[in-house]
VEXKEFI-731088 format. One record per residue (C-alpha): residue in one letter; x, y, z. Coordinates in pm, whole numbers. Each point is the difference from the previous one (the first is absolute). Last residue first. Layout:
N
+------+--------+--------+--------+
: zaza :   east :  north :     up :
+------+--------+--------+--------+
:    a :      X :      Y :      Z :
...
+------+--------+--------+--------+
This chain:
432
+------+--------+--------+--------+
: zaza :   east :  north :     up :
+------+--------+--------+--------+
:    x :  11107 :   7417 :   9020 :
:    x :    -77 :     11 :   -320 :
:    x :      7 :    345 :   -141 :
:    x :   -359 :    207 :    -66 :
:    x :     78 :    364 :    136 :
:    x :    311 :    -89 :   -220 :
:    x :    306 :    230 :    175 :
:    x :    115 :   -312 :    208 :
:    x :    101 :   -180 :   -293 :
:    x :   -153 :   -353 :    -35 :
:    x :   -192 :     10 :   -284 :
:    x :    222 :    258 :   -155 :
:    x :    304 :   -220 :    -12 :
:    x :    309 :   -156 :    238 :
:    x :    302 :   -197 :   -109 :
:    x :    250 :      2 :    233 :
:    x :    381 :    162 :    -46 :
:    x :    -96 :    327 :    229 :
:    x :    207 :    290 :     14 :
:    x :    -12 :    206 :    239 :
:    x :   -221 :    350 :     11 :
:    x :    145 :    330 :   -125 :
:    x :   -246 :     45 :   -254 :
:    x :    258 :     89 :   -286 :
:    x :    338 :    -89 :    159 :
:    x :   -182 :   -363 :     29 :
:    x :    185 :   -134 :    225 :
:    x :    250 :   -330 :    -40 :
:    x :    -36 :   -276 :   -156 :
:    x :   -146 :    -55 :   -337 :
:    x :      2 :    256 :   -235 :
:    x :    -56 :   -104 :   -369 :
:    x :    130 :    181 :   -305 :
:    x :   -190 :    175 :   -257 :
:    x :    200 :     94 :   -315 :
:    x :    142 :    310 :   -210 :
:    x :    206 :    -35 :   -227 :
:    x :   -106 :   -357 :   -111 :
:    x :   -129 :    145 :   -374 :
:    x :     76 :    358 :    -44 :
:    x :   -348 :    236 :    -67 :
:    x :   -119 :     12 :    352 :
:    x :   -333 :     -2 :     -5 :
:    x :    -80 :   -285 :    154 :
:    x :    266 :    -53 :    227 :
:    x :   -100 :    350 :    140 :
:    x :   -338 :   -138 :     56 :
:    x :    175 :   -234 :    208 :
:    x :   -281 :     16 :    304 :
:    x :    250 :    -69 :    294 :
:    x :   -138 :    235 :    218 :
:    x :    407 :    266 :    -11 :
:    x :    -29 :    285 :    250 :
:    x :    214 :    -93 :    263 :
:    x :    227 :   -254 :   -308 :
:    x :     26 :    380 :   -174 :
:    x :    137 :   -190 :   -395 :
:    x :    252 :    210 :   -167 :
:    x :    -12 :    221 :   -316 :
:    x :    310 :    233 :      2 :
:    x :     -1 :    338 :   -156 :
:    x :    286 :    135 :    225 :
:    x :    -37 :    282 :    272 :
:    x :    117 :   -251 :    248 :
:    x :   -278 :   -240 :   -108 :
:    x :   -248 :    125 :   -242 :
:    x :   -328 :   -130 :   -155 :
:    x :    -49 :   -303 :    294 :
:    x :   -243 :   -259 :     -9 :
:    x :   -309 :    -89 :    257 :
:    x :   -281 :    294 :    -16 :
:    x :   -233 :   -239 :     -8 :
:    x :   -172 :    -42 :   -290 :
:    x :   -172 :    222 :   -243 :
:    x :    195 :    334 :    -60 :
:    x :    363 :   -122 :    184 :
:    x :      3 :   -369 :    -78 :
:    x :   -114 :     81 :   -361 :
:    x :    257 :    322 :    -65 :
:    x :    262 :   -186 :    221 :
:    x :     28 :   -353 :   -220 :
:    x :    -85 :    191 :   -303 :
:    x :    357 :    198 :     62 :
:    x :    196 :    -75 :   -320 :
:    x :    285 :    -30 :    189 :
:    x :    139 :   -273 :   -248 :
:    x :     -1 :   -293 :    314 :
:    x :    204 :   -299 :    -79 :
:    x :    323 :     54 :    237 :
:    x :   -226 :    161 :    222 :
:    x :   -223 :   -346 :     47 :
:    x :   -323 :    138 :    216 :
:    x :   -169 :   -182 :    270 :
:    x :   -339 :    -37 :     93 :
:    x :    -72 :   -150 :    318 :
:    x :   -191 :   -343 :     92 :
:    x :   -216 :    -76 :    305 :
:    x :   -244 :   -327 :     58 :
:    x :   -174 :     46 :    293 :
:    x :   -352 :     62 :   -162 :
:    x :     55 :   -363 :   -171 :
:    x :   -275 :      9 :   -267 :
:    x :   -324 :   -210 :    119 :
:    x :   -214 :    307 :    -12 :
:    x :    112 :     96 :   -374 :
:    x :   -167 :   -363 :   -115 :
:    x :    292 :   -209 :   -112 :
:    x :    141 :   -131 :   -323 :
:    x :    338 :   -213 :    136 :
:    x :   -228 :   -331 :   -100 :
:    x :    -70 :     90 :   -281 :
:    x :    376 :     68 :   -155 :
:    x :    132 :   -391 :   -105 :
:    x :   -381 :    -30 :   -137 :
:    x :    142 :   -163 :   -330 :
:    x :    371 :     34 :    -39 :
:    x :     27 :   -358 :     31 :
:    x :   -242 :    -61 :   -288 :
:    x :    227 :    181 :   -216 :
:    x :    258 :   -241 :     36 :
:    x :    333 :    -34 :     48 :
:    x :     58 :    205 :    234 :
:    x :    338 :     74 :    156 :
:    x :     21 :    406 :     -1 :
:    x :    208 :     83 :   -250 :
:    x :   -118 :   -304 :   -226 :
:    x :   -338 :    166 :     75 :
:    x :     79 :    345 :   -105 :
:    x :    180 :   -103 :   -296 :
:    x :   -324 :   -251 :   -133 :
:    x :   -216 :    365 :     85 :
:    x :    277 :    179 :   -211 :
:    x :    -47 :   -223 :   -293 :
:    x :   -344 :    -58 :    -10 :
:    x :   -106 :    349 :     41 :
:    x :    256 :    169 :   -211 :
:    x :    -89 :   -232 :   -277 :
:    x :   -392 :      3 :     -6 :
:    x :    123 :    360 :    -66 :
:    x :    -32 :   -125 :   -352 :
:    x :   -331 :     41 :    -52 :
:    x :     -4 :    383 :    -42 :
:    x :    100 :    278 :    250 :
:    x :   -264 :    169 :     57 :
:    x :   -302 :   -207 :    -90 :
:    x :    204 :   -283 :    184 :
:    x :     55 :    222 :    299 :
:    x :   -394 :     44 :     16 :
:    x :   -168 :   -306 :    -33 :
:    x :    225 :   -248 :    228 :
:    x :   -182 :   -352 :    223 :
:    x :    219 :   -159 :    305 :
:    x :      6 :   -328 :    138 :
:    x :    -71 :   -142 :    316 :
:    x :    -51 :    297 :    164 :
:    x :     10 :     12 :    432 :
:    x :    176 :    280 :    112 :
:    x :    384 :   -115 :   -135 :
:    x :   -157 :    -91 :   -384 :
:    x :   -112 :    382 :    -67 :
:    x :    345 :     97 :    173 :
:    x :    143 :   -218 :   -241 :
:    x :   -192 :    112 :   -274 :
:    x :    100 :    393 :     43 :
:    x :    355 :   -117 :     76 :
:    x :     10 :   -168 :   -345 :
:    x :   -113 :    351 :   -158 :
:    x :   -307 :    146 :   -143 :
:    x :   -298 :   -146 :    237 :
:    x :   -220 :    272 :      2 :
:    x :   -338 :   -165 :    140 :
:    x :    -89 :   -360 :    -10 :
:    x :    106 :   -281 :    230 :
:    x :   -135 :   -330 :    -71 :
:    x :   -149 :   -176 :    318 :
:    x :    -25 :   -348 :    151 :
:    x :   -259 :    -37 :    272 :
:    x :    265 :    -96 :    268 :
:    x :   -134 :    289 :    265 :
:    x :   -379 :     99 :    -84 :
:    x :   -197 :     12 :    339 :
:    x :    283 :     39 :    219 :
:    x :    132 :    309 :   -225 :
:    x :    347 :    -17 :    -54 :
:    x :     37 :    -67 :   -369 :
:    x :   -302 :    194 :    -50 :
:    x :     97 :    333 :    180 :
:    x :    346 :    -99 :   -202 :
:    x :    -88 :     24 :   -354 :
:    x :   -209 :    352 :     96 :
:    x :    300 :    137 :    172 :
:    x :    211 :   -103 :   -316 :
:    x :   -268 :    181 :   -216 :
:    x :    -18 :    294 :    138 :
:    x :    431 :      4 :     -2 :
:    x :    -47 :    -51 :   -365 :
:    x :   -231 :    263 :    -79 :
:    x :    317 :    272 :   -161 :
:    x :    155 :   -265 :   -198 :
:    x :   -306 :    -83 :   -241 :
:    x :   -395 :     52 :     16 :
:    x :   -294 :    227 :     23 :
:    x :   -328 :   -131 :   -148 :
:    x :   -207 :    301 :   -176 :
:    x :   -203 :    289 :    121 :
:    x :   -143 :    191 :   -316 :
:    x :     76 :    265 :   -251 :
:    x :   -152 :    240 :   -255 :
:    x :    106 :    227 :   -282 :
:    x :    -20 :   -279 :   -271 :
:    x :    130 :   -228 :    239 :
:    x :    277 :    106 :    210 :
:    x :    264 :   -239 :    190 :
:    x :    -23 :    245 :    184 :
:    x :   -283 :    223 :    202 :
:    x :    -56 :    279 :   -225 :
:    x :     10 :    378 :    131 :
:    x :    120 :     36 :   -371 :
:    x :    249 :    209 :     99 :
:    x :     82 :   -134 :    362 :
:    x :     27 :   -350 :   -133 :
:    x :    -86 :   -209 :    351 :
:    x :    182 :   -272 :    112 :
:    x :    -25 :   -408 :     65 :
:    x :   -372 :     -7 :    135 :
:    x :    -10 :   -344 :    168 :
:    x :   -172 :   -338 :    127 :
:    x :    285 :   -203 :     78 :
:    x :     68 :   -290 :   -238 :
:    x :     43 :   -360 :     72 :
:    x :    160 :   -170 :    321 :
:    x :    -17 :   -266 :     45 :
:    x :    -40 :   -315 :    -76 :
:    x :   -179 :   -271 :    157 :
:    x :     39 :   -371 :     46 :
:    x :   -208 :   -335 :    -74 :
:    x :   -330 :    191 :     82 :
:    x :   -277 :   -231 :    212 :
:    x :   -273 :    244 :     59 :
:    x :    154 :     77 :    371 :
:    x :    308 :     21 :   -162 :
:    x :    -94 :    260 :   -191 :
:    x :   -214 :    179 :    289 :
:    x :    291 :      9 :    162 :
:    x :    240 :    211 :   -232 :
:    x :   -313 :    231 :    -71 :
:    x :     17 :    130 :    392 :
:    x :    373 :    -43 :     42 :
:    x :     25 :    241 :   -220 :
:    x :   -140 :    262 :    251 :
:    x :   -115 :    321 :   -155 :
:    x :    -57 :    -15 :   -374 :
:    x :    105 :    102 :   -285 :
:    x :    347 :   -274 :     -4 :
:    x :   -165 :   -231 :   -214 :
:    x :      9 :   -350 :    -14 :
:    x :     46 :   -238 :   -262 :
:    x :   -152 :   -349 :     83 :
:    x :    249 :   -295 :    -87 :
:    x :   -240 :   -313 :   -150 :
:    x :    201 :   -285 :    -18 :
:    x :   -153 :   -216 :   -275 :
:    x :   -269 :   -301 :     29 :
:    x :   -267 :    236 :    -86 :
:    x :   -380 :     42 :     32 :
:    x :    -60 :    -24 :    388 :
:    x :    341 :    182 :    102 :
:    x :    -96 :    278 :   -245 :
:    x :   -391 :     10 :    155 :
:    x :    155 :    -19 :    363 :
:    x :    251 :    313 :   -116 :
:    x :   -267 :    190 :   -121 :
:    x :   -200 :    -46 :    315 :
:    x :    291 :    110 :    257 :
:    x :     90 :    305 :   -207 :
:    x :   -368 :    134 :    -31 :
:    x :     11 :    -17 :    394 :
:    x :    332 :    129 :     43 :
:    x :   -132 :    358 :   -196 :
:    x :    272 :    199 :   -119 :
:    x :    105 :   -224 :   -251 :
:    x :   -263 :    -93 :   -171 :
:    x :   -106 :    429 :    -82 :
:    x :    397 :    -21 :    -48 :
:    x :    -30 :   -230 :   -308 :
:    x :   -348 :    -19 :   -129 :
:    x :   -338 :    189 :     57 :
:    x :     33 :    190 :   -298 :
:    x :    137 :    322 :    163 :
:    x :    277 :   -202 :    130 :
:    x :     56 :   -102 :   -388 :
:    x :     98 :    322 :    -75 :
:    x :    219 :     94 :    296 :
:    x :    166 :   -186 :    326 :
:    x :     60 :   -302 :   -148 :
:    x :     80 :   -230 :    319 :
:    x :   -226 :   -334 :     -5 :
:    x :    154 :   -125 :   -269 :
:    x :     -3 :   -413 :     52 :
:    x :    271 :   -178 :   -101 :
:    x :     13 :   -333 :   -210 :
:    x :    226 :   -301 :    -10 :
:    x :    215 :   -197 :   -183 :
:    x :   -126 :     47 :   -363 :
:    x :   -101 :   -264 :   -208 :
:    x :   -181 :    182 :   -275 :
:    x :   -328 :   -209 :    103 :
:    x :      9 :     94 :    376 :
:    x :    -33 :    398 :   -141 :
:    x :   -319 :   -108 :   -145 :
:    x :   -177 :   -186 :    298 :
:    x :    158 :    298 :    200 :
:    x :   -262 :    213 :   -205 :
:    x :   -317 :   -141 :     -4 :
:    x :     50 :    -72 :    409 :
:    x :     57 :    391 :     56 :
:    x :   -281 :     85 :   -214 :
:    x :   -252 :   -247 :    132 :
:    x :     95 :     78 :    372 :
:    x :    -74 :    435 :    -65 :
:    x :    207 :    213 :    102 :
:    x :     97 :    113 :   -288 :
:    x :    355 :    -61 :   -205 :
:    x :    321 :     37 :     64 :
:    x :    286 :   -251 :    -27 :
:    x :    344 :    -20 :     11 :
:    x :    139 :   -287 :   -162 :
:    x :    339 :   -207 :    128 :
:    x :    272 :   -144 :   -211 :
:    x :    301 :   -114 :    177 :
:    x :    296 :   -100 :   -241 :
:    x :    115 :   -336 :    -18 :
:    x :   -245 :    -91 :   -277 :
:    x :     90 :    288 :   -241 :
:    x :   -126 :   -101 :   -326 :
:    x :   -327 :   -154 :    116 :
:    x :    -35 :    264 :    232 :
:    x :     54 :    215 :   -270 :
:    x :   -251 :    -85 :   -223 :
:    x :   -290 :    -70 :    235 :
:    x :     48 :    406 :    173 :
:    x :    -37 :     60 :   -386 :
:    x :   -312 :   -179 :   -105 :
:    x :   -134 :    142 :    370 :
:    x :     76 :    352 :   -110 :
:    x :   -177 :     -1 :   -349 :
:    x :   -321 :   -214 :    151 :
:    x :    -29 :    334 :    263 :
:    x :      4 :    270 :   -244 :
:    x :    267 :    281 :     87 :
:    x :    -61 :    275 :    172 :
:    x :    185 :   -189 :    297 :
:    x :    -66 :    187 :    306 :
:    x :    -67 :    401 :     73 :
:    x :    321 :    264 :    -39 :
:    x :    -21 :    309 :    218 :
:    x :    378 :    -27 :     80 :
:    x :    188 :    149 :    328 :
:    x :    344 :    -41 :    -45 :
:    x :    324 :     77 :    310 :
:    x :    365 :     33 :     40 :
:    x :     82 :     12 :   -367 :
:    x :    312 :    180 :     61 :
:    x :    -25 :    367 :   -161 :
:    x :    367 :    117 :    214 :
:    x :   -262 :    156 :    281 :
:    x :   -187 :   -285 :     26 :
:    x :   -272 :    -35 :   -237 :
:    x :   -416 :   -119 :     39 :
:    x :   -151 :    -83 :   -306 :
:    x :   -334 :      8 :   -202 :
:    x :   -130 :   -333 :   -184 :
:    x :   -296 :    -14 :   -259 :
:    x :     33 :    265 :   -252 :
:    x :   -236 :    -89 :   -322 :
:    x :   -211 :   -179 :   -120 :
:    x :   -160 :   -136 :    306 :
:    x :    -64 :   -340 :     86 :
:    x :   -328 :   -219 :   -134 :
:    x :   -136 :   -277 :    174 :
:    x :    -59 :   -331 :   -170 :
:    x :   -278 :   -136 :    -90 :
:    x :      4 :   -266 :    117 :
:    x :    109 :    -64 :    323 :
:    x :    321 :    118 :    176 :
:    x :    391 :   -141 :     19 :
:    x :    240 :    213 :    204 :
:    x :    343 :    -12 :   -165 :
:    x :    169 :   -328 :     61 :
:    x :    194 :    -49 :    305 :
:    x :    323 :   -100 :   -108 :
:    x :    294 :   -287 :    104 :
:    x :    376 :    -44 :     61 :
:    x :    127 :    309 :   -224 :
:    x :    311 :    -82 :   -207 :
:    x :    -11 :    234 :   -321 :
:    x :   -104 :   -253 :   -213 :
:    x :   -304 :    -35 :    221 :
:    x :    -16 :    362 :     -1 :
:    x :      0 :    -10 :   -372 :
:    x :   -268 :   -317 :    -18 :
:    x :   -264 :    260 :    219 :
:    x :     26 :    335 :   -214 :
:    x :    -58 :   -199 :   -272 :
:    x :   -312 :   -211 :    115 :
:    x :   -122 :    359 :    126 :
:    x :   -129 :    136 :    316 :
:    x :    282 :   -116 :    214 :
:    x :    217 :    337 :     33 :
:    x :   -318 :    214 :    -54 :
:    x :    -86 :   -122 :    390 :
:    x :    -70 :   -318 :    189 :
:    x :    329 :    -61 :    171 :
:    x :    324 :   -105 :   -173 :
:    x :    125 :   -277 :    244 :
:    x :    360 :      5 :    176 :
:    x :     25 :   -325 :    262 :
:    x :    227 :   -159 :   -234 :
:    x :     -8 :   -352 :   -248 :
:    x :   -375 :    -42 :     66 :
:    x :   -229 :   -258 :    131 :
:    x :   -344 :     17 :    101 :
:    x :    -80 :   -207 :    295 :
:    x :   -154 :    295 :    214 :
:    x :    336 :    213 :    -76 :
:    x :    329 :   -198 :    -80 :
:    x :    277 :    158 :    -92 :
:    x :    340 :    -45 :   -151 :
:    x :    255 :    251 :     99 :
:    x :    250 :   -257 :    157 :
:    x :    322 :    178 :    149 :
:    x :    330 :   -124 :   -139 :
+------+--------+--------+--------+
């Protein structure tokens, strides 16, 4: 039987699945029923100074749907803990005391200012919590305050915060990243360059969710008014994963552990999170969708996965993928693979031909014979499987490789060597 049990900067926990710092983990209550539920760890709620901030009364998430209303995507204007600060650490005490094997680390904001930062991880040491993480990603309200993504954004401001943690605290300190920005490598750096324990990533992406065209309102609407809020769930998964694995592979950063944030709703989700580079993985939105008990989905098909697959544990999933991430130059340019359609699955539906025809290359049949027929033109046919990805029947349609032979599309041989960009004859710049 696979072994789920994790171990992330020293801090033990009985799976890799932790409830990241959102409304799941703002409350004592909230906390003990995922526990019960069967999550390894949380990340408590951001923690601020006194006093403490206010949120709005009223609307604070907007959502993105698919087409049959799945939750595919939330953008939420709340702010940090509007809770007092003594109120939060009494509780964070409470139930690590009650719930020793279960990681408990504290998210912290507050400004940037060494006497603040040292006031308050002298209190959050008291409650006995296992470590602390850094928000450096809000991307609203307390941006605007000089906190969160104001840090965030700037690697400078990251560095010194992180010396002045790693100065006043024996805990990990994880620093929460945020994806606004242009090059996370950037931020991921200058946290280990101020002597970060492991990063996170990512939080939410600056956004504007929809528009109500009556009220001319951006949503979630406030008294007739709206504002950009943090973007999060299903649909900015693949931003995060790149994100997760520009640091993983990055010279500069590769081993700093990481915990992958960013629409992690299924096993796969996490173990894709794990394959680039994540040691464990953090969930907000599927567990405001779907409840606490999803924990059991996760745990139990990720445990299937790897008996499936002959790991036994998590750690050996852990960077399996980095090494096969690639800059586009170093792709093999000689590589060649043909779509190919299954007609005992196809339905005729035709979305193969209307996209290949109207926005591709002109590279699968309508008719054969005078005879709707959808068939792959191998003359015409560049390999780009947007017909896989559209086509509505799982495996009917699938790219095959070509590998001896000539190309019936470019007429030129075959060749089984591995060749790129840098060295193509077309780059005014190749290596010669």
């Amino acid at each position: 039987m696979a072994d789920l049990s994790s171990e992330f900067l020293g801090i033990k926990s009985p799976n890799p699945f932790w409830l990241a710092s959102a409304p799941p983990t703002d409350k004592e209550y909230n906390v003990v029923r995922a526990f019960e539920a069967g999550w390894g760890g949380v990340v408590w709620k951001t923690l601020g100074e006194d006093p403490h901030v206010v949120n709005v009364n009223g609307p604070r998430y907007g959502a993105m749907y698919s087409n049959d209303r799945t939750l595919i995507g939330l953008n939420n204007i709340e702010l940090i803990t509007d809770r007092p600060l003594q109120v939060n650490l009494d509780e964070i005490t409470r139930v690590k005391r009650e719930w020793p094997d279960r990681a408990v680390v504290v998210s912290l904001m507050v400004p940037c200012e060494e006497q603040s930062w040292k006031s308050i991880l002298k209190k959050v040491e008291d409650t006995g919590a296992d470590g602390v993480e850094l928000n450096f990603g809000c991307p609203h309200g307390m941006s605007e305050r000089g906190m969160g993504a104001a840090v965030g954004q700037v690697p400078e401001y990251i560095q010194m915060v992180a010396e002045w943690c790693k100065q006043n605290t024996q805990l990990p300190v994880i620093v929460k990243l945020t994806p606004n920005i242009t090059d996370i490598r950037a931020p991921a750096r200058a946290a280990m360059a101020g002597g970060a324990d492991a990063v996170s990533l990512i939080n939410t992406i600056n956004s504007i969710i929809s528009v109500n065209l009556d009220t001319m309102s951006p949503e979630p609407s406030i008294d007739g008014w709206g504002s950009h809020g943090g973007y999060c769930g299903p649909a900015v998964k693949p931003i995060a994963l790149n994100m997760v694995a520009e640091i993983a592979r990055d010279p500069q950063t590769a081993g700093m552990p990481i915990s992958g944030i960013g629409g992690v709703t299924t096993w796969r989700d996490a173990a894709e999170f794990m394959a680039l580079g994540a040691g464990n993985v953090q969930v907000c939105t599927a567990a405001m969708t779907y409840g606490f008990r999803i924990i059991e989905e996760l745990t139990q098909g990720l445990s299937d996965w790897m008996d499936e697959q002959g790991y036994r544990h998590t750690s050996d999933i852990v960077g399996k993928a980095t090494p096969n991430v690639k800059d586009w130059q170093n792709l093999n340019l000689n590589y060649i693979s043909k779509a190919v359609i299954d007609q005992d699955l196809c339905i005729q539906c035709g979305r193969c031909h209307v996209v290949c025809e109207d926005t591709s290359h002109q590279a699968i049949t309508s008719m054969v014979e005078g005879k709707r027929h959808f068939e792959v033109i191998d003359e015409e046919c560049v390999g780009c499987n947007l017909c896989v990805s559209v086509c509505p029947v799982v495996d009917c349609i699938s790219m095959e490789q070509v590998s001896e032979g000539m190309d019936v599309r470019t007429g030129k041989p075959i060749v089984n060597e591995y060749a790129n960009w840098t060295t193509h004859p077309n780059n005014p710049s190749a290596q010669r």
